[in-house]
C-alpha positions as a Markdown table, in Angstrom:
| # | Residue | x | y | z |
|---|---|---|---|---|
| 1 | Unk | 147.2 | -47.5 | 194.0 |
| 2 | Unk | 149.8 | -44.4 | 192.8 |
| 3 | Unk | 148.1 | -41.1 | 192.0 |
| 4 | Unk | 148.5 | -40.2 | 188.3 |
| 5 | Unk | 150.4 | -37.3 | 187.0 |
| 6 | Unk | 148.5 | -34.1 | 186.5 |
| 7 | Unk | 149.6 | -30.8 | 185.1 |
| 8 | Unk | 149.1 | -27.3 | 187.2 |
| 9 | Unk | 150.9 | -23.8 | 186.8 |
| 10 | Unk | 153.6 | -25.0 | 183.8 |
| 11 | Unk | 154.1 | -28.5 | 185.3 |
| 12 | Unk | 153.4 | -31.7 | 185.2 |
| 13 | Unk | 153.4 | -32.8 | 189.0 |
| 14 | Unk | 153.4 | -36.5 | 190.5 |
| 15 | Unk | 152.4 | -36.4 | 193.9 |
| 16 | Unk | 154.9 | -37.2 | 197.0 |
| 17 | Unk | 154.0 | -39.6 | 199.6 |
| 18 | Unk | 155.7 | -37.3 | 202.2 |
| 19 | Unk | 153.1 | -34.3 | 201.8 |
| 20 | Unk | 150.1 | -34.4 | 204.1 |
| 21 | Unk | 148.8 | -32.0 | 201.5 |
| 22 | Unk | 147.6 | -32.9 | 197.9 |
| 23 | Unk | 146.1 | -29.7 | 197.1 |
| 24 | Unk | 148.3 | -27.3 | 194.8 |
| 25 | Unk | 148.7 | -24.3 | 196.6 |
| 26 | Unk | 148.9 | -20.4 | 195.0 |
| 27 | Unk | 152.8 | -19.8 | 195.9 |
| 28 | Unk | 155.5 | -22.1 | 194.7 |
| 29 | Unk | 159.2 | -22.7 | 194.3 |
| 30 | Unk | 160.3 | -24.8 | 191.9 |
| 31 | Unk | 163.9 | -26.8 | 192.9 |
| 32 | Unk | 165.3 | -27.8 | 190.1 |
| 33 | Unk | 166.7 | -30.7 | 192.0 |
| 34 | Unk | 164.6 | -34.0 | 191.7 |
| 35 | Unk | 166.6 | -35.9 | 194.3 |
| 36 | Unk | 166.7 | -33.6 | 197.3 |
| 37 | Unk | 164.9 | -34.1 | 200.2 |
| 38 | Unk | 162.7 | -31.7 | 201.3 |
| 39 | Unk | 161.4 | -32.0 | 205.0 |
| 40 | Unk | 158.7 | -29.7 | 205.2 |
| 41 | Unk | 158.0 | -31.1 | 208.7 |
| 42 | Unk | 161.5 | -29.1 | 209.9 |
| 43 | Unk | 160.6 | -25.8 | 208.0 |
| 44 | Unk | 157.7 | -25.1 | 210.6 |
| 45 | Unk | 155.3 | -23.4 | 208.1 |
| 46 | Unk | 152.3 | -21.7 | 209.9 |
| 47 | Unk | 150.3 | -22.6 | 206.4 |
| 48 | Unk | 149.6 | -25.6 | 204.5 |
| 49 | Unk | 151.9 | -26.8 | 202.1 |
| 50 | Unk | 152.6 | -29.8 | 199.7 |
| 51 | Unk | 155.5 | -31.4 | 197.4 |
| 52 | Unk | 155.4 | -32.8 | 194.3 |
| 53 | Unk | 158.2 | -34.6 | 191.8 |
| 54 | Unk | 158.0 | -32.4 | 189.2 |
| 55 | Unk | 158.3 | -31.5 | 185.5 |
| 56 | Unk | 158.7 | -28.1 | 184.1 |
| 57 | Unk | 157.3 | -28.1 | 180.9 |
| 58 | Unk | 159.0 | -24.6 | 179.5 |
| 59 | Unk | 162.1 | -26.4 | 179.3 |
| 60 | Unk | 162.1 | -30.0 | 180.2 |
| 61 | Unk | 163.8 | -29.7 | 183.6 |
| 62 | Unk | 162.6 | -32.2 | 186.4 |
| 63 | Unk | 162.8 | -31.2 | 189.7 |
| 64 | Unk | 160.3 | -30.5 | 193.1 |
| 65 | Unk | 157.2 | -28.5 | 193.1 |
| 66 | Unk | 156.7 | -27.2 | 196.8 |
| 67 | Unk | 153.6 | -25.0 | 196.9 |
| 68 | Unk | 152.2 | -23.2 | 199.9 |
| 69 | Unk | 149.0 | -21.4 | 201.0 |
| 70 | Unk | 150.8 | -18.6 | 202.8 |
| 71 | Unk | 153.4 | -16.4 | 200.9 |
| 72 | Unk | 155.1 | -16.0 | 204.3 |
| 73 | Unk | 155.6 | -19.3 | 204.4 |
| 74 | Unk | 156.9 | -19.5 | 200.5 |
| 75 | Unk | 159.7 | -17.0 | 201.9 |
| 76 | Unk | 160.6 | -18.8 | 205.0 |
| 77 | Unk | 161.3 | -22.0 | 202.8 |
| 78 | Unk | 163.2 | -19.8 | 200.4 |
| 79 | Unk | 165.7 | -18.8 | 203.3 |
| 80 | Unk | 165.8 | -21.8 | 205.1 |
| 81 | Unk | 166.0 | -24.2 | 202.0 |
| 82 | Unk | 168.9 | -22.1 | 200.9 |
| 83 | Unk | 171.0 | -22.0 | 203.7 |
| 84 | Unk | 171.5 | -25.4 | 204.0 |
């Protein structure tokens, strides 16, 4: 049975069968790209973290919610997501 949508922080967020993780998290990036793929496996977070499809309600925009319990980790996805 699919999880329904719920809203948290300015979004409405639709959880991803990928995440291990369906907790929303204090730091998150929002990437305003809905059809990228995110392998938080690769990123070797020391935290938890989780994904989410995503809706930002300030301006309609649909993207990915990533939010992690570390801000360390929140900066090492930032670099590393980048880059590629």
């Amino acid at each position: 049975m699919a999880t329904l949508a719920f809203s948290a922080h300015g979004y409405t967020l639709y959880p991803s069968p990928q995440s291990a993780h369906r907790a929303v998290f204090e730091f998150h990036v929002f990437v305003p790209h809905p059809y990228a793929i995110i392998d938080l496996e690769s990123m070797a977070l020391s935290g938890r973290a989780s994904l989410f499809a995503a809706h930002r309600t300030a301006d309609g925009k649909m993207g990915q919610l990533v939010t992690f319990e570390l801000h360390a980790d929140r900066l090492r996805f930032e670099q590393r997501f980048t880059a590629n």
